[in-house]
C-alpha positions in Angstrom: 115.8 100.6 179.5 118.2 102.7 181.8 117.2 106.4 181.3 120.5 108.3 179.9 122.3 111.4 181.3 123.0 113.7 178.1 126.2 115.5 177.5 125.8 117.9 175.4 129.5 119.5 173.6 130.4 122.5 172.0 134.0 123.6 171.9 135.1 121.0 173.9 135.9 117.8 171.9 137.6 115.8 174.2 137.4 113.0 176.3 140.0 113.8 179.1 139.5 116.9 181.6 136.4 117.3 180.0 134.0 118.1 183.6 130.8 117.8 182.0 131.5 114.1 181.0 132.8 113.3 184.3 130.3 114.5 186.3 127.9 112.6 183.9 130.1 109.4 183.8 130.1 109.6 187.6 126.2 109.2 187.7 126.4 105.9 187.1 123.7 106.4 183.9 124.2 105.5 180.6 125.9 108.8 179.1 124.9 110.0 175.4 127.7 112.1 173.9 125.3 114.9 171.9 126.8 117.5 169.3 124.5 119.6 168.1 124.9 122.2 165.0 123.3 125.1 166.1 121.8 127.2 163.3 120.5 130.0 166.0 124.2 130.9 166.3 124.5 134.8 164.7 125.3 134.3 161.0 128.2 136.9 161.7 129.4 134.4 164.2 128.9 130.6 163.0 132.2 128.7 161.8 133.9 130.7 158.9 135.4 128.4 155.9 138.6 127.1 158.1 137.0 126.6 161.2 134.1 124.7 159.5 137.3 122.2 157.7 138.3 122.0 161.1 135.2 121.5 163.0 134.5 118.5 160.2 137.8 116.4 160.9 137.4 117.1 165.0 134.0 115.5 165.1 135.1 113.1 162.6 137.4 111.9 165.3 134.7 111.9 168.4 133.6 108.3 169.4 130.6 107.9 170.4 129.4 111.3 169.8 125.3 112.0 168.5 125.3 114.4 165.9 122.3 116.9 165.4 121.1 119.7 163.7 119.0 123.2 164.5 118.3 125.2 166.9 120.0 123.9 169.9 117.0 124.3 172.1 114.1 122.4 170.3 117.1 119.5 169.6 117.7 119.4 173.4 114.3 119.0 174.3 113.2 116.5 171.3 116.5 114.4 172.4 115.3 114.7 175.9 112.1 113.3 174.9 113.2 110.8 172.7 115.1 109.3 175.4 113.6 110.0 178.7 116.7 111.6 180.0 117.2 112.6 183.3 120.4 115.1 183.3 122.0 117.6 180.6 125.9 118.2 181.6 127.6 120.9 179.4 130.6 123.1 180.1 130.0 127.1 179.9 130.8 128.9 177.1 131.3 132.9 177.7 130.2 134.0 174.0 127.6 136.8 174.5 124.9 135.0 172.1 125.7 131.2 174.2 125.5 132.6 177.7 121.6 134.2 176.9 121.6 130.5 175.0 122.4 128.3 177.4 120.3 130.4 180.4 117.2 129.7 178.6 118.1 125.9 177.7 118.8 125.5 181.5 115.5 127.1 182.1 113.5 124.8 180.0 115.1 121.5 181.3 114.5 122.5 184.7 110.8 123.2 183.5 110.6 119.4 182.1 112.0 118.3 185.5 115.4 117.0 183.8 118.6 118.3 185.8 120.8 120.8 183.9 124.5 121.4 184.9 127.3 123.8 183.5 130.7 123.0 184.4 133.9 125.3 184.3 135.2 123.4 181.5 136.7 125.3 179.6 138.9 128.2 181.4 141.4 128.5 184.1 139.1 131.1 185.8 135.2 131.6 185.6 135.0 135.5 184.9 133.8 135.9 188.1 136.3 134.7 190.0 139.0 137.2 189.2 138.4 140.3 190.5 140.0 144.0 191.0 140.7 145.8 194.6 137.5 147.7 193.7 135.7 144.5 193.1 135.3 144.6 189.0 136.8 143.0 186.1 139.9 143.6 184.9 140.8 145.2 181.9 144.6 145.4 181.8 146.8 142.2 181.1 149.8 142.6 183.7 147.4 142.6 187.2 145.0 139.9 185.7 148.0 137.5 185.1 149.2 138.5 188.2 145.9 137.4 189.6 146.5 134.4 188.0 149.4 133.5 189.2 148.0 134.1 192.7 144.8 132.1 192.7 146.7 128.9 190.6 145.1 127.1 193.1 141.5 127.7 191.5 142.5 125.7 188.7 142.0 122.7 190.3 143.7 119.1 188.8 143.1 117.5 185.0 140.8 115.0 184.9 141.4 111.3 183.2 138.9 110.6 180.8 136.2 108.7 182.6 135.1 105.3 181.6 131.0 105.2 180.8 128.5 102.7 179.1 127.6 105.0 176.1 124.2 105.1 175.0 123.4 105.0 171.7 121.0 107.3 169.3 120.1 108.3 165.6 121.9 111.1 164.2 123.7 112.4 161.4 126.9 111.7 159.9 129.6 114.5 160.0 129.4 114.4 156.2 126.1 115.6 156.4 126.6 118.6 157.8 128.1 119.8 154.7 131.4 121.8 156.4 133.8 121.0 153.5 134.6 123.2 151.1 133.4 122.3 147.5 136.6 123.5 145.7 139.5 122.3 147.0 141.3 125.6 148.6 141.7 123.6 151.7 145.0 121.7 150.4 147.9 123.0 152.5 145.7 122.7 155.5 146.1 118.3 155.7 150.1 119.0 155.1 150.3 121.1 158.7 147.1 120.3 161.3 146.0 117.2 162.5 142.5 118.2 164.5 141.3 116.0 166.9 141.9 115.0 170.3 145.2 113.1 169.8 146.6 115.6 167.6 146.2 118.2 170.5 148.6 116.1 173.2 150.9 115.4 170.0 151.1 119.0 169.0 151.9 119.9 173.0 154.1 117.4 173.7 155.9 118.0 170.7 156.3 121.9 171.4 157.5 120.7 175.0 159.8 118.4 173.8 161.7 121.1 171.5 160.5 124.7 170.8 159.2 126.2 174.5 162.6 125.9 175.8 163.5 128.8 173.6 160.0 129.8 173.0 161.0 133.6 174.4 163.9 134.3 172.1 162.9 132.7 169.2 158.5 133.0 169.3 158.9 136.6 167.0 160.6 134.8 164.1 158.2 133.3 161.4 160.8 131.1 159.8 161.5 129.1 162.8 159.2 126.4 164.3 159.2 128.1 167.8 155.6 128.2 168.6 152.8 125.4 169.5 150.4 126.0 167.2 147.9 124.9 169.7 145.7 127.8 169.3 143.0 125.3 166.8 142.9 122.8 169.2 142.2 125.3 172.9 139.3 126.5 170.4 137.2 123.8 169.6 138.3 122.6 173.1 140.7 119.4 172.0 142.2 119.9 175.0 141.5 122.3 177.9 143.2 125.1 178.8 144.0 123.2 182.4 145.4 120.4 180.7 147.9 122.5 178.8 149.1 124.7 181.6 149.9 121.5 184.0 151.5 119.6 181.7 154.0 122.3 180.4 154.5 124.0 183.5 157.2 121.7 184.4 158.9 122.3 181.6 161.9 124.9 180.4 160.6 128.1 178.9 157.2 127.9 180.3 157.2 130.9 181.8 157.0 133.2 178.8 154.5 130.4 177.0 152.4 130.1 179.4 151.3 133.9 179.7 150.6 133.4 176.4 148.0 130.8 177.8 147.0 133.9 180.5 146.5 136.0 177.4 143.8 133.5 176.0 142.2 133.5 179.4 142.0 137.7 179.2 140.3 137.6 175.9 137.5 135.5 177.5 137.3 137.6 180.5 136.9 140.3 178.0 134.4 139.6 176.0 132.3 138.0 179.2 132.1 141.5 180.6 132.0 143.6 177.3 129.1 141.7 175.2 129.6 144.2 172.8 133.4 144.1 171.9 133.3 141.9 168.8 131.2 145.0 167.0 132.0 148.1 169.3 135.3 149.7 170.7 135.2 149.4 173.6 136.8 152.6 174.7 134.0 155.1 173.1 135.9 157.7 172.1 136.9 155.6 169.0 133.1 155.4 168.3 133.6 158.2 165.8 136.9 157.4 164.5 137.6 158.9 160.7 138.3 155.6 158.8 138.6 155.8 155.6 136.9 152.7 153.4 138.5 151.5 150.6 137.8 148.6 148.2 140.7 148.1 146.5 142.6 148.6 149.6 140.8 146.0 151.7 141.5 143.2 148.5 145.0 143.9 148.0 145.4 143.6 151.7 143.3 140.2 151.6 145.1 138.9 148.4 148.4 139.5 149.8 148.9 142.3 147.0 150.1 145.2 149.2 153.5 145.3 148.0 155.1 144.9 151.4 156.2 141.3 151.6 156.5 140.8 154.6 152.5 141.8 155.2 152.4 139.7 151.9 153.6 136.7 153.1 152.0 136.8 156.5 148.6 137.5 154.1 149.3 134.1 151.9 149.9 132.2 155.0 146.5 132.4 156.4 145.2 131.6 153.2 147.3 128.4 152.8 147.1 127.7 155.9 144.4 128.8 157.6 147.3 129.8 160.4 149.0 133.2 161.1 152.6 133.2 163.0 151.3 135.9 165.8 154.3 138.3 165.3 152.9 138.9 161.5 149.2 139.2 162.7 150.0 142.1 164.5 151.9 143.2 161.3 149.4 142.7 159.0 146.5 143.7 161.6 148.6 147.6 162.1 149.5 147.3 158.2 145.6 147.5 157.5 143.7 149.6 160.2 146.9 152.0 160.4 148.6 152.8 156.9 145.5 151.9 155.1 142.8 153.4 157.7 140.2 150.6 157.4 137.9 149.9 160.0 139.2 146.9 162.3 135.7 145.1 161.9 136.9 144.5 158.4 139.9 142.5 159.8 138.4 141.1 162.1 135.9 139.8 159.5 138.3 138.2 157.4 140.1 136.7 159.8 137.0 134.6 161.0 136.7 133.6 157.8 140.3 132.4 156.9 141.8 130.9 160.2 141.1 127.7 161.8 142.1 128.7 164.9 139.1 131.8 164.9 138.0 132.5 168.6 135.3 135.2 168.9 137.1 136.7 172.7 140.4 136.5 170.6 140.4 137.5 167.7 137.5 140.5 169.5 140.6 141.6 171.5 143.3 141.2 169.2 141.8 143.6 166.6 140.6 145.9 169.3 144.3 145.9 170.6 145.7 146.6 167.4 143.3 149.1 166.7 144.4 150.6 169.9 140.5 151.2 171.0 140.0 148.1 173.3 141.5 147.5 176.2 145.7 147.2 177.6 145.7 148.5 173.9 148.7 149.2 171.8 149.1 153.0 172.0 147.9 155.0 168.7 151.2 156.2 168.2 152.8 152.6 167.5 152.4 152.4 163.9 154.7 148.9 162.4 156.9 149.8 159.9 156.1 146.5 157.7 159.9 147.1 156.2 162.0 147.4 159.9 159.7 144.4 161.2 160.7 142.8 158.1 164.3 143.0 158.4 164.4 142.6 162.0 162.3 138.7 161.8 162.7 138.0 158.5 166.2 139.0 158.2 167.5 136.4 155.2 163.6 136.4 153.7 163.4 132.8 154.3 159.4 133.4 155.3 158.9 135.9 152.4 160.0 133.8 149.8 158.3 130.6 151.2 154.9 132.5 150.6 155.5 135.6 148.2 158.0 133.0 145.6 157.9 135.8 142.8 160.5 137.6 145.1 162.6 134.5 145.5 165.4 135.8 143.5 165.4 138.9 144.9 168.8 139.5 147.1 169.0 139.5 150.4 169.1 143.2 151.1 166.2 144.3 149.2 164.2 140.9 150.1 161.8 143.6 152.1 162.0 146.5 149.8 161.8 144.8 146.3 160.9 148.2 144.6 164.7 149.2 145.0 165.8 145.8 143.2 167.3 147.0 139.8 165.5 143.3 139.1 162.0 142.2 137.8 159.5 140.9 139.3 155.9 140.7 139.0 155.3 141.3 142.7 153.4 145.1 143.0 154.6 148.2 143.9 153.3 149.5 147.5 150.4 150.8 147.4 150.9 153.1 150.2 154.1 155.3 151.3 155.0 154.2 154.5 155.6 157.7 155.9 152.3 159.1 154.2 150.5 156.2 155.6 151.8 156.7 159.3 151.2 160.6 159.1 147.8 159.8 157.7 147.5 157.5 160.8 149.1 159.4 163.5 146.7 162.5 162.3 143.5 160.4 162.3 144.7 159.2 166.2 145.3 162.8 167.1 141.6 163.8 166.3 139.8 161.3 168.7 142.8 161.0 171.5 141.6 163.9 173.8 138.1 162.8 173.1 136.0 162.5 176.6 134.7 159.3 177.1 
């Protein structure tokens, strides 16, 4: 029998600009299509509840894929075994935990005399390959997409999806791996995503087609269907970065969409160079900030109880959803470490958990951002005042009352301050001033600002 080349996938279920399956395809071997649930990922950091829904109905749709389970290095080398392999083809991944991973795994093949190769698979730009003047990484947004934009030619062209004699091998059914949720709170996710390969060009062209031409006027308002919702499928790697920024390039209104794209790309750089930013800040002077835990806070924030709709709404969303509108993310992300002065890990934490779309570089940066401790971070003195961001993208209520219905009679003019309604509702009363909870804020800023790094 013909000796196989493995490829092994991670986040990147795809057929098409997929460089690891080329370069296997184009050995001429037999190629076995490997997915493998690693159980050595950090507990902190393996698939929360969405992403596990989604990670179920992706591989459902891989064919021919080899599903395994355990730690990814003693499955690589019992498949390797089993089949007398000659080559492992994988694309990098940049999390801290899958780079010291992967380094050993390549170690070991290369030790049983199989050939290991990483491919950039799975960014526009290795983290190496964009640099400062002074030679390092960056770490604000505006010169690394203008770095981008300079070195477009690193990208390189999409690839077709090759054509390969698959070779066959025991393995699990996706059932087995047990990533549904035994009571059904995953409902309203069937009604909005369709994960898998096809559902990712669908989902683009379909934004192409409509939204992106008005993507920059329209992107802040969470009524309207103005974004791509692509952010699922550039996760678990449905379709590559690459892929996305050739096709819409072309296109009206990709401009403004596709430094969204960039911002993606930063996250990753990021993390590659900070290992610690999913736990630390990464400016140091917020090591000591003075947050003030709170349990009841936290919940009411997670239940969508704050009694500031339009951080209510955006709350219920992800829970029905497993989707945020990015405009209310940063709402709901100031809303919690700002008025309500919880750590940022706790949002961060949730957030994991409840979207499908959670990216460890992303949502890393995003809090940090918010937080204003990581890098190109919002300043400490932006605070969001949950009732102006309200009424300025959510003027009629139309996203309110889709998610928060018990103020669905609730006029127009008090649709984002419900607690001036001469009206009943049962919705609650805030549970936080707005102008104590900014002073509170601003004050716990002021302590650490002049801190020395």
């Amino acid at each position: 029998m013909t000796k196989p080349v493995i490829v092994w996938f991670r986040n990147d279920l795809r057929f098409a600009d997929n460089p690891a399956l080329t370069a296997a395809a184009a050995s001429g071997q037999p190629v076995l299509c490997l997915y493998i649930y690693d159980e050595e990922t950090p507990a902190q950091w393996r698939e929360g509840g969405a992403s596990r829904w989604w990670l179920h109905h992706s591989l459902s749709k891989m064919d021919p894929i080899c599903i395994r389970k355990g730690v990814a290095e003693k499955v690589l080398e019992d498949v390797v075994r089993e089949t007398g392999a000659v080559a492992v083809h994988w694309n990098r991944a940049y999390e801290p935990y899958a780079v010291a991973r992967d380094t050993r795994i390549k170690a070991m093949l290369k030790d049983m005399g199989v050939d290991a190769q990483s491919h950039k698979g799975n960014v526009l730009f290795e983290p190496w390959e964009l640099k400062t003047g002074t030679g390092g990484p960056y770490r604000v947004f505006t010169p690394f997409y203008k770095a981008c934009l300079a070195n477009i030619n690193l990208i390189g062209a999409s690839l077709p999806a090759p054509k390969f004699e698959a070779a066959s091998l025991d393995g699990l059914k996706v059932d087995e791996l047990d990533l549904l949720p035994t009571l059904p709170w995953d409902k309203g996710f069937y009604e909005m995503w369709e994960p898998g390969e096809d559902g990712a060009r669908e989902r683009l062209q379909t934004f192409i087609e409509s939204p992106m031409k008005d993507y920059k006027e329209k992107r802040d308002y969470p009524s309207i269907e103005a974004t791509s919702r692509l952010s699922p499928h550039l996760h678990f790697g449905e379709i590559s970065h690459r892929d996305v920024w050739h096709t819409a390039e072309p296109h009206a209104g990709a401009p403004a969409f596709l430094r969204e794209v960039a911002w993606r790309e930063f996250s990753i750089h990021l993390l590659y160079h900070n290992p610690t930013l999913p736990e630390a800040p990464l400016q140091p002077k917020f090591a000591d900030f003075p947050w003030q835990p709170d349990a009841k806070y936290l919940e009411a924030w997670k239940r969508g109880m704050t009694g500031y709709p339009i951080v209510d709404a955006g709350m219920r969303e992800l829970w029905q959803t497993g989707w945020m509108h990015n405009r209310v993310r940063m709402i709901v992300g100031s809303f919690l470490v700002k008025h309500l002065l919880q750590p940022w890990q706790e949002g961060e934490a949730w957030f994991w958990d409840c979207l499908v779309d959670a990216d460890l570089p992303n949502n890393s940066a995003s809090w940090q951002w918010i937080a204003g401790c990581g890098a190109d971070a919002a300043p400490y003195f932006r605070v969001f005042n949950p009732i102006l961001q309200g009424l300025k993208f959510d003027p009629e209520g139309a996203y309110v009352r889709r998610f928060v219905p018990e103020l669905k009679d609730v006029p127009n003019d008090f649709i984002h301050t419900p607690w001036e309604w001469m009206g009943k509702t049962s919705y609650p009363a805030p549970i936080i001033n707005h102008e104590a909870g900014r002073n509170r804020a601003l004050e716990a800023y002021a302590k650490v600002k002049n801190n020395k790094e």
